[in-house]
N, C-alpha and C positions, 0 to 999 in steps of 0.2 A: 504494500500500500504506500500511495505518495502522499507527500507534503504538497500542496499547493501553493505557493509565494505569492505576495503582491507586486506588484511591480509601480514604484514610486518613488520619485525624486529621480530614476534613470536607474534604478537599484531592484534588485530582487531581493524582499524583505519577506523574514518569516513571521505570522503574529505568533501570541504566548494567548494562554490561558485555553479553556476547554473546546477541545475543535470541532466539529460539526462534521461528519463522516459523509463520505459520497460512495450512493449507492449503484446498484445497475440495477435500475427497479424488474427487468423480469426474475433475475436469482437474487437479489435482497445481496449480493455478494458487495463487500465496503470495496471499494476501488481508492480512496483517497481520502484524503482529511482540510480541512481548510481555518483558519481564524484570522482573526483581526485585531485581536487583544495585542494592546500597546503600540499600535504604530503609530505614526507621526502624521496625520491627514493635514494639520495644521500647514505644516511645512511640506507636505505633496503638494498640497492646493496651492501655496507661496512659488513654489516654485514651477510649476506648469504656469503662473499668470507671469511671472518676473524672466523664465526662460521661453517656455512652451510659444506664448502668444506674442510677444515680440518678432519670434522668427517665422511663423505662420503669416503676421503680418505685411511681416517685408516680402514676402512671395506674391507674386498676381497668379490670378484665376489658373490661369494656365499652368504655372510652375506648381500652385496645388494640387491641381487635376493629376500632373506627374507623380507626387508622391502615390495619391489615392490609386492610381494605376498603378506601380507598384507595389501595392499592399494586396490588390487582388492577383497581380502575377506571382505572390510567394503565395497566399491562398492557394490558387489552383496547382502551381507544385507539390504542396501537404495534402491536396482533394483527398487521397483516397486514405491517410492517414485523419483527418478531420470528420471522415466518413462511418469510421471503426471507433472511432469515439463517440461520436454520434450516438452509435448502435449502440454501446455498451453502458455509459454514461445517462444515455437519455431515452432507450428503451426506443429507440427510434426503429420500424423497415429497414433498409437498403434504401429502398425509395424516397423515406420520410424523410433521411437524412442527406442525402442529394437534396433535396431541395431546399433543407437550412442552409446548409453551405453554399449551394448553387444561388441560391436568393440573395448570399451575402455577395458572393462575387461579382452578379449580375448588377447589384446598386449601386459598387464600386464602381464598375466602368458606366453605368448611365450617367455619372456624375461626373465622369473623364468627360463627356461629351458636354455636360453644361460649362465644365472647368473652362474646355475649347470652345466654345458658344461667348464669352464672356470676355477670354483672351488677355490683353497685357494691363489690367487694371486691376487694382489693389482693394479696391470695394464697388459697391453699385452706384451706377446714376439713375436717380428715382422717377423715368418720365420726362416730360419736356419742360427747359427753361419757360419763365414765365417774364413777360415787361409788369412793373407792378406798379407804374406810374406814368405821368406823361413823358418822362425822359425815356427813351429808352436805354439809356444805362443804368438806369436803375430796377434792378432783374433780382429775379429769384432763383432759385432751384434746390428742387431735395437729393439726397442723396443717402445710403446707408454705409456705415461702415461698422467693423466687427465689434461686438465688445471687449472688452481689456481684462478680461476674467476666464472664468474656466467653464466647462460645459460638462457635468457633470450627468453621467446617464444610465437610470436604473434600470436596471431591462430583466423582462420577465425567465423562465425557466423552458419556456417552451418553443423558442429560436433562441438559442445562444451565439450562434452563430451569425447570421441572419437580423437579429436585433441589434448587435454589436456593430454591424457594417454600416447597416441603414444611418444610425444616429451620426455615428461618427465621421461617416463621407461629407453630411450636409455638414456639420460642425467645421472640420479641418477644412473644407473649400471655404466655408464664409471665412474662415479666420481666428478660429479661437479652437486652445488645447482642450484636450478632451480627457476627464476621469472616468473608466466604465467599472460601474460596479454589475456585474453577472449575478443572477441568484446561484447562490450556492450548491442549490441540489444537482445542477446541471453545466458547473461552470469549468468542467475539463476540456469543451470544446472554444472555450473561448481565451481560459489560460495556455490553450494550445497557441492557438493565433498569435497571444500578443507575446509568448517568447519567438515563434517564428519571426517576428516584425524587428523583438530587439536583436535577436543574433543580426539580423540583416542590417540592420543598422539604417532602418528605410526613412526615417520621423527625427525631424531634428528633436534635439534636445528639449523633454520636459511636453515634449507639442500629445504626446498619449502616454495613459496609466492605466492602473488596471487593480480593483482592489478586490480582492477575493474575504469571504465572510463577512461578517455582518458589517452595517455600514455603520455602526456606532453614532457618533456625535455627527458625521458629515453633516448632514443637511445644516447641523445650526452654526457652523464655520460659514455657510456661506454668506456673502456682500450682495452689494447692489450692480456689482458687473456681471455676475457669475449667472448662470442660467442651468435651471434641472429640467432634464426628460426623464419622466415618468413611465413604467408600463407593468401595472400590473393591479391590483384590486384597486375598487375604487375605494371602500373603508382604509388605505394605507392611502393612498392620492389625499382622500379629505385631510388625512394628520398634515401630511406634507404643507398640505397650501392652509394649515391654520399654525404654522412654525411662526413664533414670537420674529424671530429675523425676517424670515418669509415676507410675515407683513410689514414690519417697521422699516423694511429697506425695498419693496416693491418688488423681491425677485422673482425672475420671470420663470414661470411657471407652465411646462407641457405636461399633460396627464391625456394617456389612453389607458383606459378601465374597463369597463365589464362592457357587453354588447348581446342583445337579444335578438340576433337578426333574424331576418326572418326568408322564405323562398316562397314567391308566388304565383301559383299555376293559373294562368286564365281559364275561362267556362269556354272560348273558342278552341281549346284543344282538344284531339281526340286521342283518344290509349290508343298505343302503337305507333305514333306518328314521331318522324322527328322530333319537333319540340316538345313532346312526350318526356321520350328516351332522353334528350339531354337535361330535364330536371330532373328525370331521378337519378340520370350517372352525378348530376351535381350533387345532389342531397345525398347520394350513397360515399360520396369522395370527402365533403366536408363533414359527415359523421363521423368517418373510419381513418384520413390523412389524420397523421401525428395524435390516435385515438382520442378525436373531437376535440384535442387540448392547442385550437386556435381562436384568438379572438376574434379571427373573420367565419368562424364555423356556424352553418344553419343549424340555428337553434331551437324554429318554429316552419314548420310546414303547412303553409296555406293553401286548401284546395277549395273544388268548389264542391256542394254539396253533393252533387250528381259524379265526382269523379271520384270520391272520396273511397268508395268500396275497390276502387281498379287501384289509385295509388298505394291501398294501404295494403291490398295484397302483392303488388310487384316490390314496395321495397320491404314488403317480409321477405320473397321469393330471395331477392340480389342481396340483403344484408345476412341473408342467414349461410349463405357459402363465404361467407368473409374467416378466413381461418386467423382464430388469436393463438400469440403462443408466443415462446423467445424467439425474438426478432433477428436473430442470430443463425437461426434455419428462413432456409432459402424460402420454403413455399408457404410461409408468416404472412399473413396481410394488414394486422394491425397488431401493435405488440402491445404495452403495458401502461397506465398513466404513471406520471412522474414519480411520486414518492407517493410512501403510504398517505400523509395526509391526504393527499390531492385524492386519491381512494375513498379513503373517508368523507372527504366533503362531498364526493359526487353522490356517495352513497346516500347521506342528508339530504342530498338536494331533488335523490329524484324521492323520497319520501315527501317532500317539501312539496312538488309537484303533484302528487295523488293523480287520479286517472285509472286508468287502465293500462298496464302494458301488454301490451299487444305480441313483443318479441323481446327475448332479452329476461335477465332477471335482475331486482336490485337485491342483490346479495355476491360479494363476494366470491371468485372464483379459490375452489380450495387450492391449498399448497404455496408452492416462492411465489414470489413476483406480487405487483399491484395491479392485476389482470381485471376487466370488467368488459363483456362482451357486448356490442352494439345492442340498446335499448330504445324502443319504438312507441312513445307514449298514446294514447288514445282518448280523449276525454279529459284532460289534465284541469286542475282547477286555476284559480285568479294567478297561484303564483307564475305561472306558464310566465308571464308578461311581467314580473318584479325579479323572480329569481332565474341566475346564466348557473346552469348544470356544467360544468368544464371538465365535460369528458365524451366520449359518443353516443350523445343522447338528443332528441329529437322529437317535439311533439304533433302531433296532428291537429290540423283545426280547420274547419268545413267554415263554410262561408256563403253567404248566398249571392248577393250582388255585387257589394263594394267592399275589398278587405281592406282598406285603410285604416277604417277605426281600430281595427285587430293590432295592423302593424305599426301604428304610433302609440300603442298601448305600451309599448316597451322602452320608452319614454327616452326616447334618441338612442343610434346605434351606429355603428361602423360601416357597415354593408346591409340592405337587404336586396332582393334580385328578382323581376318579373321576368316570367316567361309565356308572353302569347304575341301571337300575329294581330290581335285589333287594336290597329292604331287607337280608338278614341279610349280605347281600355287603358292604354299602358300610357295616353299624356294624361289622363285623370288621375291616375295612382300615381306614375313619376309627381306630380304638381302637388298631391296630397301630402303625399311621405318624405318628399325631398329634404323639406325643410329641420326633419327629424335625424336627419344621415350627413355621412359624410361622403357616402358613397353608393347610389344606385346602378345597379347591375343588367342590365337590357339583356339577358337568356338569347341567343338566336343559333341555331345548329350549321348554319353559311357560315359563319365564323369559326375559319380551319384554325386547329389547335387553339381552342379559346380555353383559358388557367383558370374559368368559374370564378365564381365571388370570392371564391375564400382564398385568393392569392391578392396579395399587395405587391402594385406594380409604382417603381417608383417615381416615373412619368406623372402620377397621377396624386392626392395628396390621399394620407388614410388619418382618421380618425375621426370625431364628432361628437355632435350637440347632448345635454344631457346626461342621462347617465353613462355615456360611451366616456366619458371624461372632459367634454370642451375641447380637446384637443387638437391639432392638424399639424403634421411632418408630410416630410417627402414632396411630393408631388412636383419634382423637378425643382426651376431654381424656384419656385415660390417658399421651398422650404429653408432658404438660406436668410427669411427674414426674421423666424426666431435669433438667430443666435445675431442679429446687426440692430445696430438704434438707426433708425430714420431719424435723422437733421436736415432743417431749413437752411441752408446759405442766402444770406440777403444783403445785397449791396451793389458794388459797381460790377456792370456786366464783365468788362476785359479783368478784372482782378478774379471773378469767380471761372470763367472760360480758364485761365492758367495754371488755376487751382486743380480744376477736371482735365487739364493735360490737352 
């Protein structure tokens, strides 16, 4: 069994005190150890803003984009080791973990392209100059440039990989060093990466950290530069953003949290038809991908009441050959959720839920592992719509006309996704529920290789209103204005043109 390090201040540091053991949730066997006890966050954070973002700074778009491109070409040399960890660490497929690491690669170089889209400047020009008087030298214009702090990023258990790239490409391009704290249970795949990055020596000094076990005091270190991303419960988000510093110093605050999404069948489809088939390969893929432990996973199944007896027998039919087991054999299709707790909770929660299960038991599969076989609710009660089950589970709900009311019942969410050909069906619902998401999903089967709802693509921004967290990243360069302060320059137009080069 290994030690875990932090890696901070450009140092591999061990903590002290009682260590928090990493499992392989299908054989419960410890793989590793990790803590936090006595390290120096004080003087990590001092020195990522004092080294780290100085030298990010003096880099343009471009010369950032370079490093980030090189962070994903040592990634894809480790793939197939990043891969074996995956599986064993995080109870992942073969498949499931391809696509953490594939997803973190893939954001790296989307961001190579904005880096190169941006080119030899050192921050953003906000928009067009303005005349703001009768002279016309006397001119305005916005502009953002990075903060002078650190980017600190908590990131959930369930992409280690994947969630560590996303946060950090947008951070290192805008301009400011980055601290990633990993959850623990899962953090072999991400303490992978960041020793791969220090041998290589790819990140100037202080510019990325990496702090394995608990996060202790951080959040209350931080100032009014510094900026946290969030991802993971929203009851841990609320603590976050009601931090004594939090408020008294305004700092800025991303939180992705829980998500109720939902998948919507129109009444113009017919069983058998393509748009058929590809909502329930969706709904069969985001129950079973990374066993249902994604916050873009369908979490509610809306059909219509006429179709309701065809879907609930074809996705018994396709979910009940899904073989569970150690992800470790080849012909595995869904392996284990993360840690016993995560077990636990799901088990609560589909109690929570009530209904009827249709497929699936809530109960524990006997022996190792935190195994729980795809679960098909039927009938579920109010909590369907308050409580996110985070694991492969999935309730039914008939509908007669309009399911709107159903899908903003879940009181803002990340993704949910329609699937019919009537036009006046899908701008009514799109118009309805838009305003509750951060991201609605148009189903169409002409869309060769389409990644379904429950992939985040980085083109596009992910998160959202209410209880998903408030929050939005990614989404190309719009997500480089978290971590920049927008200023006004006002004054004489030739002094400000000089300024902007």
């Amino acid at each position: 069994m290994i030690q875990l390090r932090s890696y901070l201040g450009d140092q591999w540091v061990a903590g002290s005190g009682s260590p928090q053991t990493l499992l392989n949730p299908a054989t419960e066997e410890p793989l590793a150890n990790a803590s936090s006890g006595g390290l120096d966050l004080r003087g990590a954070l001092e020195h990522a803003r004092t080294r780290g973002g100085p030298a990010l700074r003096a880099l343009t778009f471009a010369e950032r984009g370079a490093l980030l491109k090189a962070m994903a070409d040592a990634m894809q040399g480790e793939r197939d080791r990043l891969i074996e960890l995956g599986i064993a660490n995080g109870g992942n497929t073969r498949s499931d973990a391809k696509f953490d690491i594939d997803g973190a690669i893939g954001t790296l170089l989307a961001y190579v392209d904005v880096a190169n889209s941006l080119g030899s400047r050192k921050f953003l020009v906000d928009g067009e100059g303005i005349q703001l008087g009768r002279s016309a030298r006397f001119h305005g214009q916005h502009i953002a440039v990075p903060h002078h702090g650190v980017a600190v990023h908590v990131n959930a258990f369930n992409f280690p990989a994947w969630g560590f790239a996303e946060k950090a490409a947008v951070a290192l391009l805008a301009g400011m060093p980055v601290l990633a704290k990993p959850a623990t249970s899962s953090a072999m795949v991400a303490h992978r990466i960041m020793e791969i990055l220090a041998e290589k020596k790819i990140l100037p000094e202080g510019a990325l950290s990496l702090l394995v076990g608990s996060p202790g005091e951080l959040v209350s270190l931080l100032g009014a530069q510094d900026v946290l991303a969030f991802t993971g419960s929203g009851d841990t988000g609320a603590r976050i953003r009601s931090a004594k510093n939090v408020i008294e110093h305004s700092i800025r605050i991303n939180i992705e949290a829980d998500s109720l999404n939902a998948a919507v069948l129109g009444a113009d489809v017919e069983p058998r038809s393509d748009m058929y088939e590809l909502f329930l390969k969706d709904v069969v893929r985001d129950m079973t991908q990374k066993a249902g432990q994604k916050c873009t996973a369908i979490r509610r199944v809306l059909v219509p009441q006429s179709l309701l007896s065809s879907v609930k027998e074809d996705l018994i039919e396709l979910l009940g050959t899904v073989k569970v087991g150690n992800p470790a054999d080849g012909d595995v299709r869904m392996g284990p959720l993360a840690t016993a707790s995560q077990l636990s909770d799901a088990l609560a929660g589909l109690e929570r839920l009530g209904g009827k299960i249709v497929l699936g038991e809530k109960a524990r599969k006997p022996g190792k592992g935190f195994f729980l076989s795809p679960v098909l609710v039927e009938s579920p009660g109010d909590a369907v719509h308050e409580h996110e089950v985070f694991g492969p589970v999935a309730s039914l709900l008939p509908f007669k006309d309009n399911p709107s009311s159903l899908v903003v019942r879940g009181n803002g969410g990340l993704v949910s996704s329609i699937y019919s050909e009537d036009q006046g069906f899908i701008e009514q619902v799109v118009m309805e529920i838009a305003p509750y998401h951060g991201r609605v999903f148009l189903g169409h089967p002409k869309i060769e290789l389409s990644p379904g709802p429950g992939t985040v693509l980085p083109q596009l921004v992910h998160g959202g209103p209410g209880r998903a967290g408030g929050g939005e990243e990614l989404g190309g360069p719009r997500g480089l204005a978290f971590y920049l302060q927008r200023v006004a320059l006002e004054g004489s137009r030739p002094v400000i043109q000089k300024l902007l080069g």
